[in-house]
N, C-alpha and C positions, 0 to 999 in steps of 0.2 A: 560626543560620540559614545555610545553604548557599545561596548565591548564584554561580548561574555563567556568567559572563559572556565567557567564549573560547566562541565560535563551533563547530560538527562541521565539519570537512571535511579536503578533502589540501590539501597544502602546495606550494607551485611547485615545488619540489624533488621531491617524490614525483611529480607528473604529469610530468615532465622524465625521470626514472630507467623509467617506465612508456612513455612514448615512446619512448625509448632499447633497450629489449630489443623491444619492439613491431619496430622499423625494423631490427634486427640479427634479426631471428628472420625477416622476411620476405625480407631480404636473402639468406637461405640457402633459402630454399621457394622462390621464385620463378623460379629460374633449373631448377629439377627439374622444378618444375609446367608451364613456358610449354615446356620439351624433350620432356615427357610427352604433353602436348596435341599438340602439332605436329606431332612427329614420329613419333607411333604410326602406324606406316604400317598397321598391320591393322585399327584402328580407322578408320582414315584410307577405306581401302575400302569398310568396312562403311558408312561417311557415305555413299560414293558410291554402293553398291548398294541403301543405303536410298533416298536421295535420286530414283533411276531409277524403282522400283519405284513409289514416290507419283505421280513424273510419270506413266507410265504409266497409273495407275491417273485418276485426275482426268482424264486428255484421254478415255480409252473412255469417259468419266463425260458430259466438255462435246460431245463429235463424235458422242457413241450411237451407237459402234461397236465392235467386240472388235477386241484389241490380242494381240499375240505381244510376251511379251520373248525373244530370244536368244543363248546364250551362247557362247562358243567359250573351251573351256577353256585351251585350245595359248596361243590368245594373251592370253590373260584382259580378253577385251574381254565386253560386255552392250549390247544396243541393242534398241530395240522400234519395231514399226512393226504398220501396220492388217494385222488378220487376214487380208484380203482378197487383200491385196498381193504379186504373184508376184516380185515380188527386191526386193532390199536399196532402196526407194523412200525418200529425205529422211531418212539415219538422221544426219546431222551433228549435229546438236542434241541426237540422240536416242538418241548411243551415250554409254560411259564407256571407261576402259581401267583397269586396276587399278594400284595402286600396283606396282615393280617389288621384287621377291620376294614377293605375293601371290597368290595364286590360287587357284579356286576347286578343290575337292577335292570335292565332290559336291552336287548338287541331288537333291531326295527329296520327293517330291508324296505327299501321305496318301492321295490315289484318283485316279486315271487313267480318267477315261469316255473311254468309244470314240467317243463321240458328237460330239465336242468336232475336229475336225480338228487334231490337233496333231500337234508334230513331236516327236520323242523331244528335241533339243536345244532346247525352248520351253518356256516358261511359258504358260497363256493365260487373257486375263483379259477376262472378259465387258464387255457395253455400259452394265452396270450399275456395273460396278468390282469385280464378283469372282470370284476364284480359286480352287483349289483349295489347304488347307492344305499349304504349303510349309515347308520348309528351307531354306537355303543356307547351306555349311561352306565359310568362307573360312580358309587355311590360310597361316601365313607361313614363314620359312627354317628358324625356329630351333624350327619344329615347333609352336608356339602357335595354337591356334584360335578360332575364335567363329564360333556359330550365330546366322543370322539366321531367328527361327522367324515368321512370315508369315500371320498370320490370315485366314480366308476372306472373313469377310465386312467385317472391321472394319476401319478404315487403322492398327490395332495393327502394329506390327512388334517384337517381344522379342529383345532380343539377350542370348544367353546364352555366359558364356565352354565351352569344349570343344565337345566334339560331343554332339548326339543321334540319336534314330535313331525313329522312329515305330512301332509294335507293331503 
């Protein structure tokens, strides 16, 4: 009759040597991962042009008014203000500036109505909160890009690495 009376499990030893490569193996990830995150200046932008794009979108939403965003490539700033608005009115809050060596390389709108007062350098997004499907190719030094592709009607925004281009 087989009787057995030792217990399954690990031994403090084994949980000890498992802890041990567990804290050496993070030791070496950590310090890639928290430089990757932080300092991806291109991603770093695309935060911030996401980030604008939603505010914008939510205040035309809460004010039930149409919103301009506008860019200036030269200096790679983005700011939006009420459609209505004949100059630069309360943009502190309401502008970004890009990370430096970022910039934007082109914006690409799917349809362009004549109807719509806009400016060749604007975005514009209705009272309701939508747009016309968008692009924007945020470009960095070392030649790396990513598309921010901009759904019309959804607060979807897809960030895809490289460029695209609309048919």
């Amino acid at each position: 009759m087989y009787c057995s009376s030792r217990k399954q499990g690990f031994t403090l030893l084994e949980l000890l040597i498992v802890c041990l490569l567990i804290s050496i193996s993070l030791a070496f990830a950590i310090p890639n991962l928290r430089n990757t995150l932080l300092t991806d200046e291109l991603a770093s932008g695309s935060r911030k042009v996401i980030s604008l794009i939603k505010s914008c979108r939510a205040r035309a939403v809460s004010q039930h008014q149409a919103f301009l965003i506008f860019y200036d490539m030269a200096e790679g700033t983005l700011w939006y203000q009420p459609a209505e608005a004949k100059n630069k009115t309360n943009i502190a809050h309401s502008s970004i500036t890009l990370p430096p060596g970022i910039q934007i390389r082109k914006i690409t709108q799917a349809s362009k109505s004549s109807n719509k007062k806009s400016n060749p350098n604007s975005i514009w997004i209705s009272k309701q909160g939508y747009m016309d499907k968008t692009a924007i190719e945020l470009v960095a030094t070392d030649n790396t890009s990513i598309t921010l592709l901009i759904s019309a009607f959804l607060p979807i925004i897809k960030v895809i690495e490289g460029s695209i281009d609309f048919q």
